[in-house]
C-alpha positions as CSV (number, residue, x, y, z in Angstrom):
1,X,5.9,-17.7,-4.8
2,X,6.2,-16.8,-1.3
3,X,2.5,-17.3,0.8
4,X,2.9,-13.8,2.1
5,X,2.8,-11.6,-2.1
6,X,0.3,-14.3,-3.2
7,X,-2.3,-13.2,0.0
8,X,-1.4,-9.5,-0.6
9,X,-2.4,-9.7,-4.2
10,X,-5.4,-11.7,-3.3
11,X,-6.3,-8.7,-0.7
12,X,-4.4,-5.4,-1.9
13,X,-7.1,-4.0,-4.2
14,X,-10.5,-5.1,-2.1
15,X,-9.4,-1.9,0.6
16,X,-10.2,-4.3,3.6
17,X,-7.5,-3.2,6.4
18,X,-8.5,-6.4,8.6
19,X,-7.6,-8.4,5.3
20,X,-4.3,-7.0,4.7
21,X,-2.7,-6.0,8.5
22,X,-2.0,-10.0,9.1
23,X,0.4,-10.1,6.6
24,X,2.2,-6.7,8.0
25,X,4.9,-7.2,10.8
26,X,4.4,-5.0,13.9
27,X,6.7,-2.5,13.1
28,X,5.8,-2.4,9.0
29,X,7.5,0.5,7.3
30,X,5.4,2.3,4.4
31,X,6.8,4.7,2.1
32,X,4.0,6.1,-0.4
33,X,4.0,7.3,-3.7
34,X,2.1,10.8,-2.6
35,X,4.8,12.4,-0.4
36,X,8.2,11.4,1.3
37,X,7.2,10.6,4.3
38,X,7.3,6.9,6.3
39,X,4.5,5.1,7.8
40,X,5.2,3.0,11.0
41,X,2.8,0.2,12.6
42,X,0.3,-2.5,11.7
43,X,-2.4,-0.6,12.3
44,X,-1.4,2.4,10.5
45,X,-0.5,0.7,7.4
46,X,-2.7,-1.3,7.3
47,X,-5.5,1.7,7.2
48,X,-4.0,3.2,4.3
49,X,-3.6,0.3,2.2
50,X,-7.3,-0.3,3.3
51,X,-8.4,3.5,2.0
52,X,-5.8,2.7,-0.9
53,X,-7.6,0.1,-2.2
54,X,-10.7,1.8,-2.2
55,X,-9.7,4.6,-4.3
56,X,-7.8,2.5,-7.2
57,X,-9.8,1.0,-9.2
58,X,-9.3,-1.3,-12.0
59,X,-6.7,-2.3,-10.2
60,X,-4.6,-5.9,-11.2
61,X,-1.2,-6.9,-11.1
62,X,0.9,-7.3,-14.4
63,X,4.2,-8.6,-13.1
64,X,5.7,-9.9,-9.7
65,X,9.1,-10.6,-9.5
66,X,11.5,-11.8,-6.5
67,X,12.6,-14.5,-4.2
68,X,13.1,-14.9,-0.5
69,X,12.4,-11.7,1.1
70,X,12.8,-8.9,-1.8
71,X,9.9,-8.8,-4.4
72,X,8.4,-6.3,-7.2
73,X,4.9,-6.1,-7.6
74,X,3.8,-4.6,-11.2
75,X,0.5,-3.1,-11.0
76,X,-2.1,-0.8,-13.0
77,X,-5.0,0.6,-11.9
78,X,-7.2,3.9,-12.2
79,X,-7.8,6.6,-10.1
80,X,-10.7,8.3,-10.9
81,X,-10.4,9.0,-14.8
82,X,-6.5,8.5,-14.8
83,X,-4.7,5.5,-15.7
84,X,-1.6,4.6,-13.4
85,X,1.0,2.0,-13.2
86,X,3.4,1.4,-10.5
87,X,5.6,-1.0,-8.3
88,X,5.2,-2.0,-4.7
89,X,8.8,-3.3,-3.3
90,X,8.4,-5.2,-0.2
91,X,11.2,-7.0,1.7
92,X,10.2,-9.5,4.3
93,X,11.0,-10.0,7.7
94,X,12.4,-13.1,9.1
95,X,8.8,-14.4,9.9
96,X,7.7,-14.0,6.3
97,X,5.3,-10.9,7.2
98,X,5.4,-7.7,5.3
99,X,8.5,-5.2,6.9
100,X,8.9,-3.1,4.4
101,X,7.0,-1.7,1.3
102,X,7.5,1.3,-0.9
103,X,5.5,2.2,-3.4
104,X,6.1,3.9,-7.2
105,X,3.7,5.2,-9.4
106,X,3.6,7.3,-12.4
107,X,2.6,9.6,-14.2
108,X,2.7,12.5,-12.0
109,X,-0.8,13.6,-12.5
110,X,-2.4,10.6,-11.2
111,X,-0.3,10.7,-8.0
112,X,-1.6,13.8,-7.7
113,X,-5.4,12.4,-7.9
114,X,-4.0,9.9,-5.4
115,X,-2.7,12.5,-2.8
116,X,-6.0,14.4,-3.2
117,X,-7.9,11.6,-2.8
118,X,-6.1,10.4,0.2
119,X,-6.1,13.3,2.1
120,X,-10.0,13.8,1.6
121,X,-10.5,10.2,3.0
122,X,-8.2,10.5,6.3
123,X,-9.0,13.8,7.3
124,X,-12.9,11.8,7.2
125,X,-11.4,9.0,8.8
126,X,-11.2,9.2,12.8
127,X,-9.0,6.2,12.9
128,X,-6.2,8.8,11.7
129,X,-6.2,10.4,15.2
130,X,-4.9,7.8,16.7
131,X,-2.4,7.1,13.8
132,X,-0.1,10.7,14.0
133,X,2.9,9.2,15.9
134,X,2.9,6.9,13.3
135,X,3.8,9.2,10.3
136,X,7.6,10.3,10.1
């Protein structure tokens, strides 16, 4: 398994953004589960996966599959009182750091929970000042 998806699985669920944004290239490219929009930037991404992490709980991978720079990541977790499942796809770059990663989750009503959740924690969140360029 590449260095890279065996850190992130180590770090993804403990919702500490200085743990997670050294395995994100500078220019990482987020797509959520809660709405379709992109997140660009370290920093950025590296805050929501922080707050992320923080709202799942229970969380543990089942599956990872892949090779090289494409890789699935099966996961389940809770949010709140409802079970979720879901896949994170991340490609690579050439330096083996984290370019791209888009996220899929079901059932509908825990995204739901997600995006609620979410929203109360950035709106708290100063940080997400700075961080408005970085949504497309």
């Amino acid at each position: 398994m590449h260095p890279t998806i065996a850190r992130l699985q180590e770090v993804v669920a403990k919702g500490d953004a200085a743990a997670i944004a050294p395995l994100l290239a500078e220019e990482v490219r987020f797509q959520p589960p809660t709405y379709f929009a992109t997140w660009t930037g370290r920093a950025p991404v590296a805050a929501v996966l922080g707050h992320v992490g923080q709202v799942f709980s229970d969380f543990k991978y089942r599956r990872v599959m892949g090779e090289g720079r494409d890789w699935a990541l099966e996961f389940q977790c809770r949010i709140g009182d409802l079970d979720a499942v879901g896949v994170d796809l991340v490609t690579l770059d050439d330096d083996g750091l984290i370019a791209e990663l888009e996220v899929v989750m079901r059932p509908h009503k825990s995204i739901g929970a997600l995006r609620e959740a979410m929203n109360a924690r950035v709106q708290r969140d100063p940080a997400f000042r700075d961080f408005r360029d970085a949504l497309s």
